[in-house]
DOKE-281862 format. One record per residue (C-alpha): x, y, z; residue number from 1. Coordinates in steps of 0.05 Angstrom, whole numbers. Example, Ala and Ser with C-alpha at 12.3 -4.5 7.8 and 13.67 -1.06 7.14 Angstrom:
BEGIN
<atom xx="246" yy="-90" zz="156" resi="1"/>
<atom xx="273" yy="-21" zz="143" resi="2"/>
This chain:
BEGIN
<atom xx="1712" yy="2260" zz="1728" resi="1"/>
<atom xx="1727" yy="2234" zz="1796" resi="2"/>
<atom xx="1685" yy="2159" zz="1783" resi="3"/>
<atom xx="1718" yy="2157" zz="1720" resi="4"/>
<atom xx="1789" yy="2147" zz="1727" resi="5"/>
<atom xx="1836" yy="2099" zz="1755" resi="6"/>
<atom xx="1872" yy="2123" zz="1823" resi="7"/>
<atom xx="1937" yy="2141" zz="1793" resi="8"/>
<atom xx="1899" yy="2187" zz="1730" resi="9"/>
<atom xx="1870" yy="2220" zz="1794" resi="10"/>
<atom xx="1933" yy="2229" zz="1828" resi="11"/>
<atom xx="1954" yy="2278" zz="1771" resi="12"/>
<atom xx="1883" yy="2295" zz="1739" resi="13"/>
<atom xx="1840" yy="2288" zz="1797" resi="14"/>
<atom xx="1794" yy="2357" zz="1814" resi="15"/>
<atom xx="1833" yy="2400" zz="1771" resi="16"/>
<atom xx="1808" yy="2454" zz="1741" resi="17"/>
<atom xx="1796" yy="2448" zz="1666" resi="18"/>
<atom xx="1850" yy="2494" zz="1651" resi="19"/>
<atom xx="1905" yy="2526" zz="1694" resi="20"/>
<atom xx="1926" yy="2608" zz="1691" resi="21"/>
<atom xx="1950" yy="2620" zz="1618" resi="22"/>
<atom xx="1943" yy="2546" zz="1598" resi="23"/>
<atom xx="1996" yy="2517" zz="1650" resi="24"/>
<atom xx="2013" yy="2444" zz="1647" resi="25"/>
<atom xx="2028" yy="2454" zz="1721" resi="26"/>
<atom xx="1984" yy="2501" zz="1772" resi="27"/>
<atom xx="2016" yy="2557" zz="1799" resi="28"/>
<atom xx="2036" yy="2571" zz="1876" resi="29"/>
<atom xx="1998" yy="2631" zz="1892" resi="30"/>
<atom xx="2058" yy="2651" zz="1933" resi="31"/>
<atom xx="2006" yy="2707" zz="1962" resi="32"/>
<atom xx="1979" yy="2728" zz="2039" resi="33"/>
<atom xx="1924" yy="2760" zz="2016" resi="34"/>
<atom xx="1867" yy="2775" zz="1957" resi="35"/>
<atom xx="1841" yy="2852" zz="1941" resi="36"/>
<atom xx="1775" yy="2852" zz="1927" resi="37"/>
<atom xx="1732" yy="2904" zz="1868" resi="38"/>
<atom xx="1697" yy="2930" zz="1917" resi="39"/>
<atom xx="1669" yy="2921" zz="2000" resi="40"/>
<atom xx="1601" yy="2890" zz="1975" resi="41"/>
<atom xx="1637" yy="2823" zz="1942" resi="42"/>
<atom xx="1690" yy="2833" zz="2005" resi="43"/>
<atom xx="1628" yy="2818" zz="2053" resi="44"/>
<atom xx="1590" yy="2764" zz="2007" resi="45"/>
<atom xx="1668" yy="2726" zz="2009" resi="46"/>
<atom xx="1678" yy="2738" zz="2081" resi="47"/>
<atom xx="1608" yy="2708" zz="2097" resi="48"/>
<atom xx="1612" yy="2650" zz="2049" resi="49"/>
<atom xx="1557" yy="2674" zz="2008" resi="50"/>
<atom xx="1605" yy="2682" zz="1943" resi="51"/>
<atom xx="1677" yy="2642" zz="1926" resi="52"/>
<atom xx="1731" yy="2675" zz="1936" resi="53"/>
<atom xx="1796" yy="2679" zz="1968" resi="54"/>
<atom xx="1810" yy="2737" zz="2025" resi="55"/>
<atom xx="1880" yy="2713" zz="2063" resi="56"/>
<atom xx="1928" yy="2655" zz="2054" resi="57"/>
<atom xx="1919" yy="2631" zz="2120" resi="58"/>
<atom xx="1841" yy="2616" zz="2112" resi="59"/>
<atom xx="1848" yy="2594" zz="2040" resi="60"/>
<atom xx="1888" yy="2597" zz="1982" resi="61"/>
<atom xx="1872" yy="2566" zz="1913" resi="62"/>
<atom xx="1945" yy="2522" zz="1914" resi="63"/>
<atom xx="1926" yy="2495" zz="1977" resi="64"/>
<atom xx="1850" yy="2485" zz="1955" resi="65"/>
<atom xx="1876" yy="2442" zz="1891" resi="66"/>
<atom xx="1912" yy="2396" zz="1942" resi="67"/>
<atom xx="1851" yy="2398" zz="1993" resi="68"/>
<atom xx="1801" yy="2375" zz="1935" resi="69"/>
<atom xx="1862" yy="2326" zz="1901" resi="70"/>
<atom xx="1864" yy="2291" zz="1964" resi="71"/>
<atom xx="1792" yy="2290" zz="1986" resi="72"/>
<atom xx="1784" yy="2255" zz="1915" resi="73"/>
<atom xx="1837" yy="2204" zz="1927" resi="74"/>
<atom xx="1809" yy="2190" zz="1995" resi="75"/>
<atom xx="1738" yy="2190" zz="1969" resi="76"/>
<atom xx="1720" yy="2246" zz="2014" resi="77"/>
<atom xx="1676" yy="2305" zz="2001" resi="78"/>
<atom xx="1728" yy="2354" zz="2025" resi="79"/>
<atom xx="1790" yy="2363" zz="2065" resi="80"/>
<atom xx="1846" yy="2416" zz="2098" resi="81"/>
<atom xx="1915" yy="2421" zz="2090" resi="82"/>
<atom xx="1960" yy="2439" zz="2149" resi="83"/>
<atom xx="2034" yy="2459" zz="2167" resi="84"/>
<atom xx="2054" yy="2392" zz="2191" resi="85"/>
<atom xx="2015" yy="2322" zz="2203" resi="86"/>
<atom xx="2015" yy="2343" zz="2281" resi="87"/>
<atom xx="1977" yy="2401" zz="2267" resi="88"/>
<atom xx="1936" yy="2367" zz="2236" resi="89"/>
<atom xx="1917" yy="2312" zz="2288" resi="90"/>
<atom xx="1927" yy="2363" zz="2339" resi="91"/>
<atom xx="1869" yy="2403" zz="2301" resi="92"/>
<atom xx="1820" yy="2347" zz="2294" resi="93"/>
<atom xx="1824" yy="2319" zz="2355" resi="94"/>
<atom xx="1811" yy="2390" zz="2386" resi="95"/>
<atom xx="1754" yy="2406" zz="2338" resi="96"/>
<atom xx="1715" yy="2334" zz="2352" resi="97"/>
<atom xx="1728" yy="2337" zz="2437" resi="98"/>
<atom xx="1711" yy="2385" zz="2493" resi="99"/>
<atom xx="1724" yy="2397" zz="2563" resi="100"/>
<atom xx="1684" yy="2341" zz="2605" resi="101"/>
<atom xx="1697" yy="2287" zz="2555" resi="102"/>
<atom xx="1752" yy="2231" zz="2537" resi="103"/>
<atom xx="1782" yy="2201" zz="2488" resi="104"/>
<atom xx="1800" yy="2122" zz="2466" resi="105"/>
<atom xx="1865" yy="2115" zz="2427" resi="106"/>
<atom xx="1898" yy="2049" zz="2406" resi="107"/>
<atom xx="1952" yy="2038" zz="2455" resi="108"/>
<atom xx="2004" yy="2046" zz="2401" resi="109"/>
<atom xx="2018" yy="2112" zz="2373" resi="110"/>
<atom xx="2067" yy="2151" zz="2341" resi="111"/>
<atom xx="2103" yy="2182" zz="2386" resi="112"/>
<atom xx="2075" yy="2252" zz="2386" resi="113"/>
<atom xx="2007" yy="2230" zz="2381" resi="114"/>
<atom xx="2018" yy="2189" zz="2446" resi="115"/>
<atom xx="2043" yy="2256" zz="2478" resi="116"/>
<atom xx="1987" yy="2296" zz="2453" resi="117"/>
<atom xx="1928" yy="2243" zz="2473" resi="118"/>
<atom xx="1967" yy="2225" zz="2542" resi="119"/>
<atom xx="1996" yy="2288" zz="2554" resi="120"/>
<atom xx="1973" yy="2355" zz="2525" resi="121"/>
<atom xx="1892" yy="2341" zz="2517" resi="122"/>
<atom xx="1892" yy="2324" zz="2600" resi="123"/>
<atom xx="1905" yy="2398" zz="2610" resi="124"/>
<atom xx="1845" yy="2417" zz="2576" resi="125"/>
<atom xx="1806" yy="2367" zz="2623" resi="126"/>
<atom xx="1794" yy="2320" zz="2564" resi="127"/>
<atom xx="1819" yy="2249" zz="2595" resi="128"/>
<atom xx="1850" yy="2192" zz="2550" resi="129"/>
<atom xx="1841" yy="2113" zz="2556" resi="130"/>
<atom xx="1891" yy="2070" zz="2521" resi="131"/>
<atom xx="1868" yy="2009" zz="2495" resi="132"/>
<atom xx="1893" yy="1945" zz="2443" resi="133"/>
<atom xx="1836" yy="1955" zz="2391" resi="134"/>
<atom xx="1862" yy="1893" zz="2361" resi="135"/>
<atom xx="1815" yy="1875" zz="2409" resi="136"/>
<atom xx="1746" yy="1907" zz="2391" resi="137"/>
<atom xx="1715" yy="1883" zz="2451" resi="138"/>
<atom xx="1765" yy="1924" zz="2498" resi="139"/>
<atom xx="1745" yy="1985" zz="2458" resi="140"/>
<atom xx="1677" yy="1978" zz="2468" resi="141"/>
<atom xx="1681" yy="1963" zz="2551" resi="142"/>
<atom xx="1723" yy="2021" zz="2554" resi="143"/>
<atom xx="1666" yy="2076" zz="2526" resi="144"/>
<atom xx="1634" yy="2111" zz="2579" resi="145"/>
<atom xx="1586" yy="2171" zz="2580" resi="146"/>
<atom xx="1644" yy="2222" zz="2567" resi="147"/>
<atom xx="1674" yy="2177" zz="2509" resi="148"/>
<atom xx="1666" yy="2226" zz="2441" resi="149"/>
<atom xx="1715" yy="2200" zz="2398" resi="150"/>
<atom xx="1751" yy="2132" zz="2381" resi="151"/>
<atom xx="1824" yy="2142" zz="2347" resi="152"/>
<atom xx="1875" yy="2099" zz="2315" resi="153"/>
<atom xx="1925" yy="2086" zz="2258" resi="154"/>
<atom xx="1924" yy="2031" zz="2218" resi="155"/>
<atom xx="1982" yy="2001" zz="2213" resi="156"/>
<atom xx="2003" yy="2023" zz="2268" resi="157"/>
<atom xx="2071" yy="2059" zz="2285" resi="158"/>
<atom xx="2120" yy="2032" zz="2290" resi="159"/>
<atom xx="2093" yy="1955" zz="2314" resi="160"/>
<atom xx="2051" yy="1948" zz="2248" resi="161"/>
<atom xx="1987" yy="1927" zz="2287" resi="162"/>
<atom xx="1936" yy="1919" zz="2241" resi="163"/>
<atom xx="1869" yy="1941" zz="2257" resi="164"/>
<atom xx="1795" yy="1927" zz="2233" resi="165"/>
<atom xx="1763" yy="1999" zz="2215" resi="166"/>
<atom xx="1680" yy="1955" zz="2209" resi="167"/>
<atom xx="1692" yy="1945" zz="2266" resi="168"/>
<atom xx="1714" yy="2000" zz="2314" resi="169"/>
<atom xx="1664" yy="2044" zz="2260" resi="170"/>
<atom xx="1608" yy="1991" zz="2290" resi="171"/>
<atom xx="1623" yy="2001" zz="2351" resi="172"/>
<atom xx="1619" yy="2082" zz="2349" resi="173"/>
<atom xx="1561" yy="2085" zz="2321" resi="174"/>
<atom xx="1528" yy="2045" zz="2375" resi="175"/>
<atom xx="1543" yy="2092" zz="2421" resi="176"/>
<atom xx="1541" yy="2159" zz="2374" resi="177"/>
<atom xx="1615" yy="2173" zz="2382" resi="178"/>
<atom xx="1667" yy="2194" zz="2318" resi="179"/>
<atom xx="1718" yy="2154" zz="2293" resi="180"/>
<atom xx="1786" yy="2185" zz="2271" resi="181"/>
<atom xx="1841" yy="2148" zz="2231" resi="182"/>
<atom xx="1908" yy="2161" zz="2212" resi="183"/>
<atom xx="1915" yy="2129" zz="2145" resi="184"/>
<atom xx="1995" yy="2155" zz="2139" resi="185"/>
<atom xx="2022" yy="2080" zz="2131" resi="186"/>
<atom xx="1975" yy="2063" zz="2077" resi="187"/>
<atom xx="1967" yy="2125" zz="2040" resi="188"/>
<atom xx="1897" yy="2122" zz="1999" resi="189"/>
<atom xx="1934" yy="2074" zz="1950" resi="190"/>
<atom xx="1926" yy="2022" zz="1997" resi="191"/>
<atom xx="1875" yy="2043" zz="2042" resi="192"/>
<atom xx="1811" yy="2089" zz="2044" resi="193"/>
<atom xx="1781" yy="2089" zz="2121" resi="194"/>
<atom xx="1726" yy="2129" zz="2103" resi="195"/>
<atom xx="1704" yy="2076" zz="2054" resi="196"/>
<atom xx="1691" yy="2036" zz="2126" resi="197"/>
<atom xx="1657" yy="2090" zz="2150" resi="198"/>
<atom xx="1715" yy="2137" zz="2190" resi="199"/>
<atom xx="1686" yy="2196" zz="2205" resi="200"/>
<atom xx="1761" yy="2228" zz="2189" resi="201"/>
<atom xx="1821" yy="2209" zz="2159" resi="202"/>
<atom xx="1888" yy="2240" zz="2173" resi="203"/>
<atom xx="1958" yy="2241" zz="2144" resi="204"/>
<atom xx="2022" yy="2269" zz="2149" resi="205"/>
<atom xx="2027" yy="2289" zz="2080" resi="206"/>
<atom xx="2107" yy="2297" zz="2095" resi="207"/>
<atom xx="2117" yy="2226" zz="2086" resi="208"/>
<atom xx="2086" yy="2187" zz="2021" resi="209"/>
<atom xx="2037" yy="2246" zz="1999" resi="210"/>
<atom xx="2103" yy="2278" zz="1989" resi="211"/>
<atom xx="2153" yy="2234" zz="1972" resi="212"/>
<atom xx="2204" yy="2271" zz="1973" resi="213"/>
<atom xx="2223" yy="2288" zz="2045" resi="214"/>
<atom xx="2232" yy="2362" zz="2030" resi="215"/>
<atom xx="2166" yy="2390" zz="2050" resi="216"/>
<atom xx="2123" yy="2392" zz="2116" resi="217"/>
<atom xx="2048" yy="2378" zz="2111" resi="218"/>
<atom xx="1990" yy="2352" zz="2145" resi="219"/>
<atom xx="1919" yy="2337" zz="2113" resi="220"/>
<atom xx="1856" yy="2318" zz="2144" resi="221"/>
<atom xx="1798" yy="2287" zz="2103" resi="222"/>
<atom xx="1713" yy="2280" zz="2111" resi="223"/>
<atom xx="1650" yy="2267" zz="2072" resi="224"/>
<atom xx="1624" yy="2315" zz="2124" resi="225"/>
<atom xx="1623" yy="2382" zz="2090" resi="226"/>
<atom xx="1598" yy="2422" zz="2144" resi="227"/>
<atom xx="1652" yy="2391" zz="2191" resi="228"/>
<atom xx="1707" yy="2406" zz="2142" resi="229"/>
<atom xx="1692" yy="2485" zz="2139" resi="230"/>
<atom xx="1684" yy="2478" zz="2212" resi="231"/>
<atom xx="1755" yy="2451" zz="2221" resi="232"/>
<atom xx="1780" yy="2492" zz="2174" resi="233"/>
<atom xx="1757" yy="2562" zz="2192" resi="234"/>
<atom xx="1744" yy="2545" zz="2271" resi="235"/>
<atom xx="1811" yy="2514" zz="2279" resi="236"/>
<atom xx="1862" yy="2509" zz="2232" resi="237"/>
<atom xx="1864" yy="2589" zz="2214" resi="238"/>
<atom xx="1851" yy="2610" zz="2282" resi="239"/>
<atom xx="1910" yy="2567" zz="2315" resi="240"/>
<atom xx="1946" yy="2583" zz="2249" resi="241"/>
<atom xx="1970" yy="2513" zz="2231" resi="242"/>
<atom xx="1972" yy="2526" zz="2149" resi="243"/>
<atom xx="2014" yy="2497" zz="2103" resi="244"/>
<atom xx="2050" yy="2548" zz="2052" resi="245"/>
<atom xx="2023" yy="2546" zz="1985" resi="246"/>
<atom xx="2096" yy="2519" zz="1963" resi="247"/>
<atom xx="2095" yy="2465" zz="2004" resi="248"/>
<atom xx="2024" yy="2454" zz="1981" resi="249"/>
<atom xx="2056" yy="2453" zz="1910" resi="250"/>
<atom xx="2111" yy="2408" zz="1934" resi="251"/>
<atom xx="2047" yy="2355" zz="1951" resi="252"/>
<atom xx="2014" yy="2361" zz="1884" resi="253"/>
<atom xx="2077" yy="2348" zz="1848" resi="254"/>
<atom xx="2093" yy="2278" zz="1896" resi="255"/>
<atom xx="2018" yy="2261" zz="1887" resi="256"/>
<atom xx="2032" yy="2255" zz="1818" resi="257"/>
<atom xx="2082" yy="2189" zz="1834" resi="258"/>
<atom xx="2048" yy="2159" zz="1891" resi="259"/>
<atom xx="2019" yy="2105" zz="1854" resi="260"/>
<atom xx="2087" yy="2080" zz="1828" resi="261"/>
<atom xx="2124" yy="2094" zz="1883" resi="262"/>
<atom xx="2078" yy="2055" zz="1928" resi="263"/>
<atom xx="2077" yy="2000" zz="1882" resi="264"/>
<atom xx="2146" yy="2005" zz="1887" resi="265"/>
<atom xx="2163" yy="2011" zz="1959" resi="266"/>
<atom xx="2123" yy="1951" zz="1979" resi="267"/>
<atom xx="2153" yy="1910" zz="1923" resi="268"/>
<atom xx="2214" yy="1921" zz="1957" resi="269"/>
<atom xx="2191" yy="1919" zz="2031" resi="270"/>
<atom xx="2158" yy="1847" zz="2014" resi="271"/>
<atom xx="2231" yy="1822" zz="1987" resi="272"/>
<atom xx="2265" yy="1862" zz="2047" resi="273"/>
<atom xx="2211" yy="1824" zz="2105" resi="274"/>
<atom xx="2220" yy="1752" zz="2072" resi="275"/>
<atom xx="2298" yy="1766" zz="2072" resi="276"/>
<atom xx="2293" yy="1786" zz="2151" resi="277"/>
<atom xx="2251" yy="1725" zz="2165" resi="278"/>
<atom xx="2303" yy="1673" zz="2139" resi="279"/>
<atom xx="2367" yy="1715" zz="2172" resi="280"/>
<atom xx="2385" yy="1668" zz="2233" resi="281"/>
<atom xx="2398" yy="1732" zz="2268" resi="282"/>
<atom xx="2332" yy="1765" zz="2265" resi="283"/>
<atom xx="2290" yy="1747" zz="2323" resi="284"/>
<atom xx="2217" yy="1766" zz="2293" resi="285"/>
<atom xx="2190" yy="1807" zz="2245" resi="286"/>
<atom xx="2129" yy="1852" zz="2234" resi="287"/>
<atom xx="2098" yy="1866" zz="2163" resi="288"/>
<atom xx="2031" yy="1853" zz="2138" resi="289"/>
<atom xx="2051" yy="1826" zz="2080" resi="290"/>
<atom xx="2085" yy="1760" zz="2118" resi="291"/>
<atom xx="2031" yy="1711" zz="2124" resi="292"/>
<atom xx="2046" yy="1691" zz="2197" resi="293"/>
<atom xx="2038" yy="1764" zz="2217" resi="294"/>
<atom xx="1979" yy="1771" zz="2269" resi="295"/>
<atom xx="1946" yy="1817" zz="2222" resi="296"/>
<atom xx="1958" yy="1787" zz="2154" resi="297"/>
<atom xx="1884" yy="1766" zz="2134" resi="298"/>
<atom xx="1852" yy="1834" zz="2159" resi="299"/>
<atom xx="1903" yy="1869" zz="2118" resi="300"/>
<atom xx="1887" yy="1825" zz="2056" resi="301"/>
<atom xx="1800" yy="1845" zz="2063" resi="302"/>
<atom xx="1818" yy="1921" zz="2094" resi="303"/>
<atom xx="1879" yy="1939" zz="2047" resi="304"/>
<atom xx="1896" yy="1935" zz="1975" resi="305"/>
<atom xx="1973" yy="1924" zz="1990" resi="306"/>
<atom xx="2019" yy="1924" zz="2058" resi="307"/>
<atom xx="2051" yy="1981" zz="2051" resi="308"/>
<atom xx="2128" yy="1991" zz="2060" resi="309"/>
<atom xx="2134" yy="1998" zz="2136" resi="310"/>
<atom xx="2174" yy="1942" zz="2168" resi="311"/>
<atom xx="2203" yy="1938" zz="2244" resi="312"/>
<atom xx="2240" yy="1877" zz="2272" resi="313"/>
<atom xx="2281" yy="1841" zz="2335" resi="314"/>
<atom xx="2346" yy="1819" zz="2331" resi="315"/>
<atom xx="2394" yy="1775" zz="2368" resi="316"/>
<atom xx="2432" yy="1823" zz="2426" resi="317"/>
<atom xx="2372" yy="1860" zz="2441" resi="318"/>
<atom xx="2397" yy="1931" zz="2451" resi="319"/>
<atom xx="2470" yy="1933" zz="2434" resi="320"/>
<atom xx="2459" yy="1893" zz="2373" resi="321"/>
<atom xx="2404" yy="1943" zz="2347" resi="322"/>
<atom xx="2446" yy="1995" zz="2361" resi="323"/>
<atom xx="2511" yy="1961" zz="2329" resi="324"/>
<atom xx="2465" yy="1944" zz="2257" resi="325"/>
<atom xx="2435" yy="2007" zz="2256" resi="326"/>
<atom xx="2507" yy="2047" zz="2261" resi="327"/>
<atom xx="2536" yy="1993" zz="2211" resi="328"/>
<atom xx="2486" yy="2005" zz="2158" resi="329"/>
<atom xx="2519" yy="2043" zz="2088" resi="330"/>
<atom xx="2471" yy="2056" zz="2049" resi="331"/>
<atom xx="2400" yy="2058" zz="2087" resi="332"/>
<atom xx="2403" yy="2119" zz="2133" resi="333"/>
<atom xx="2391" yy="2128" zz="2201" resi="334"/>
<atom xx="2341" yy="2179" zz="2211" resi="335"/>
<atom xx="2262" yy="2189" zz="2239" resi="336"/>
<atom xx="2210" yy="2201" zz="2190" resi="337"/>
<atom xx="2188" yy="2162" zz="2128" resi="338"/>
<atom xx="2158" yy="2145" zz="2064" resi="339"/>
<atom xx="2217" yy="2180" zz="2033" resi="340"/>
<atom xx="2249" yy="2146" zz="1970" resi="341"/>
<atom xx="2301" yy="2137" zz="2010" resi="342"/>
<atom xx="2309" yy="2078" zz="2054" resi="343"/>
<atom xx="2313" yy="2103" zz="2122" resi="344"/>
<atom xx="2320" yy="2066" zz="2191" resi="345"/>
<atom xx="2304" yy="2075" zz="2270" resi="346"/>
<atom xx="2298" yy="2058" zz="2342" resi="347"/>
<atom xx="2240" yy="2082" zz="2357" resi="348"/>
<atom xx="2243" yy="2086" zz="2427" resi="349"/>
<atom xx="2297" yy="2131" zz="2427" resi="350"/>
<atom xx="2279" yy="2165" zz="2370" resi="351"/>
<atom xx="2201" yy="2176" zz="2352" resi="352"/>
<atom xx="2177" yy="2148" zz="2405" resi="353"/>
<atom xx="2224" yy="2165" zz="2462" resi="354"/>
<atom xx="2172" yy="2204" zz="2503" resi="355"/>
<atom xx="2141" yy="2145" zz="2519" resi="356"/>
<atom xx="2148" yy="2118" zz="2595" resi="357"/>
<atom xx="2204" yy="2074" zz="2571" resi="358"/>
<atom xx="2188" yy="2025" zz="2640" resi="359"/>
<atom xx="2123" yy="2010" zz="2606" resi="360"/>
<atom xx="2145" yy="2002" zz="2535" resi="361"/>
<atom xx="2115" yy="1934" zz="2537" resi="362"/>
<atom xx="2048" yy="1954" zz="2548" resi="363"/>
<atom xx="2040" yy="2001" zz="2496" resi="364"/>
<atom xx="2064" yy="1942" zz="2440" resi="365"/>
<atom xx="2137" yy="1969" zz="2441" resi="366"/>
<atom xx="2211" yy="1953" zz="2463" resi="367"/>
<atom xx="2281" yy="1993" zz="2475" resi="368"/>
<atom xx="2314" yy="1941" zz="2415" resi="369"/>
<atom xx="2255" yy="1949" zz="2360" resi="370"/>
<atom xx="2288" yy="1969" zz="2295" resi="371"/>
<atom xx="2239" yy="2005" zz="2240" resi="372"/>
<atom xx="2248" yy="2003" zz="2168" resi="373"/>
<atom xx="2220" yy="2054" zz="2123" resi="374"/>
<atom xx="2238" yy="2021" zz="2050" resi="375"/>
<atom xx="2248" yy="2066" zz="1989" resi="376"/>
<atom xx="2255" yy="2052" zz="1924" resi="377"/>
<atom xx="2327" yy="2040" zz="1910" resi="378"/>
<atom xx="2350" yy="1969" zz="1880" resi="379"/>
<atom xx="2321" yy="1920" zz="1924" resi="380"/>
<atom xx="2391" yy="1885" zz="1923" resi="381"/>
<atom xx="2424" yy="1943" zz="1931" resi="382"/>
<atom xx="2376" yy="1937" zz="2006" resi="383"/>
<atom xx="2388" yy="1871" zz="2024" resi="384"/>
<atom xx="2464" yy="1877" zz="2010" resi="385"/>
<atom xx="2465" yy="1930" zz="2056" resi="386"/>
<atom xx="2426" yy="1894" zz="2111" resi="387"/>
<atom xx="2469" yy="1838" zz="2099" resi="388"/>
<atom xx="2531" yy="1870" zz="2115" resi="389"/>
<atom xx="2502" yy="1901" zz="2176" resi="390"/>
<atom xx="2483" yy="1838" zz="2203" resi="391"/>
<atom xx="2540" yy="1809" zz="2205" resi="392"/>
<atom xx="2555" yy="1836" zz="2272" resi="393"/>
């Protein structure tokens, strides 16, 4: 069924089973911890993989397995594991793919917990981290040494948009045997499928457009390597204990079901929102994929199949003035996170990204005034009106 259908038949039909408990429309949440068994003998073959079966929420649960396989489908992966949050997630895989001894090479802009994890938590383990502009492939590959294991990025990146070619980073890991991890959260698999280029792992924080909804938490991590995923997901995720709840898990199958529409909708608007920022005499520069004089237009146009709804920009004032549109704003909301289908608005660097070394914000493709847009679906006008106002400071 999976080869058959278009993306958004998959985002509701996609690896379900041919029919639910009792002929439910909708699957259940197997609000659960654990499975009883008929006897010790299928208890063992379970336990040692030798039989399906479920034994405890935390290793598996079939809610969370529906969304596992729905997204490994959409993703074109062989398999995949849900977590508690999209940190736990990156967290996880970065652990499960790095050891004591080696390094790792991240793009030098990151969400902001990422950047703390990769600069800050992974040193204590004795696993060093080089950031580099993988814009620029050839800085990537003079940065791998001996110790390098893994290559990781997001693409677009967050919050600066950078756009990023995954050929070529994927060329250059395999040259020197090393695995490439990708955050596809921008992009979502409507617009984007890294392992397609050949990512060894895909990530998300399913709390933003896999949900939808901004009422759940949820991470996901993605791979056509089998073997990997049942490492990750019995090695790592259930013995740190990172697992999503099977009603969260719910909560993702149900926004799956609209994430075709509402992507098409969100960057509908976001393309209307970025043209409307370009022409304001006020606004200083802005960054969206879908603007042709965007560094990273024509990469996005062979690598994506739209931009996405992600927009940050500069305005006159610097600082204050940031500050000044972003408190005089009625109806898009200040607040961290995104992919909502409301439109929301930041600074990052005193928001997501504030534990960054704010004297280096340059460096790492940031500044203290950057303003970023997550557009939702309301009435595009309804957006711009609202922007309008605000910049009329």
């Amino acid at each position: 069924m999976d080869n058959q259908y278009d993306f958004d038949t998959l985002c509701i039909h996609g690896s379900s089973p041919a029919a639910h408990p009792l002929n439910a429309l909708n699957p259940p949440i197997f609000m659960t911890s654990t499975f009883s068994f008929a006897d010790v003998s299928t208890a063992k073959a379970i336990m040692n993989f030798e039989q399906e079966g479920f034994i405890y929420s935390r290793g598996n649960n079939p809610t969370l397995k529906l969304f596992e396989q729905r997204l490994a489908t959409l993703e074109r992966g062989t398999d995949a594991v849900a977590f508690a949050s999209g940190m736990a997630a990156i967290s996880s895989v970065l652990l499960s793919l790095l050891k004591p001894g080696n390094n790792v090479i991240v793009h030098k802009t990151l969400y902001g917990s990422s950047f703390t994890v990769a600069h800050n938590l992974l040193p204590k383990y004795d696993i060093d981290c080089k950031s580099v502009d993988f814009t620029q492939p050839k800085m990537v590959a003079a940065a791998i040494d001996g110790n390098t294991a893994v290559l990781y990025f997001e693409t677009p990146a967050n919050p600066n948009l950078a756009v990023i070619d995954i050929e070529q980073i994927v060329a250059i890991a395999k040259a020197h045997n090393l695995r490439v991890v990708v955050d596809n959260t921008f992009a979502t698999p409507y617009f984007q499928r890294p392992l397609s280029f050949g990512a060894d792992v895909v990530v998300h924080s399913a709390t933003k457009y896999i949900c939808g909804h901004g009422d759940a938490l949820g991470g996901v991590a993605v791979s056509r390597d089998k073997d990997y995923i049942q490492k990750l997901k019995f090695d790592y995720m259930c013995e740190l204990g990172g697992v999503m709840s099977p009603f969260n898990a719910w909560l993702m199958l149900r926004g799956l079901k609209t994430l075709g529409l509402r992507m098409r909708q969100h960057e509908a608007n976001a393309l209307k929102l970025a043209r409307f920022l370009q022409a304001h005499p006020k606004v200083t520069q802005v960054m969206y994929p879908g603007l042709p004089d965007f560094a990273g237009y024509e990469l996005a146009q062979k690598q994506m199949g739209g931009f996405g709804a992600m927009i940050s920009f500069e305005v006159q004032g610097g600082l204050e003035a940031a500050q000044k549109i972003a408190s005089r704003l009625q109806l898009i909301q200040l607040a961290v996170s995104l992919g909502d289908c409301e439109t929301l608005i930041e600074l990052p660097a005193a928001m997501t990204h504030a534990r960054y070394p704010q004297e280096k914000l340059s460096e790492f493709g940031l500044s203290p005034s950057l303003l970023r847009l997550s557009v939702g679906v309301e009435c595009v006008a309804d957006l711009i009106h609202d922007l309008e106002q605000a910049l009329a400071y």
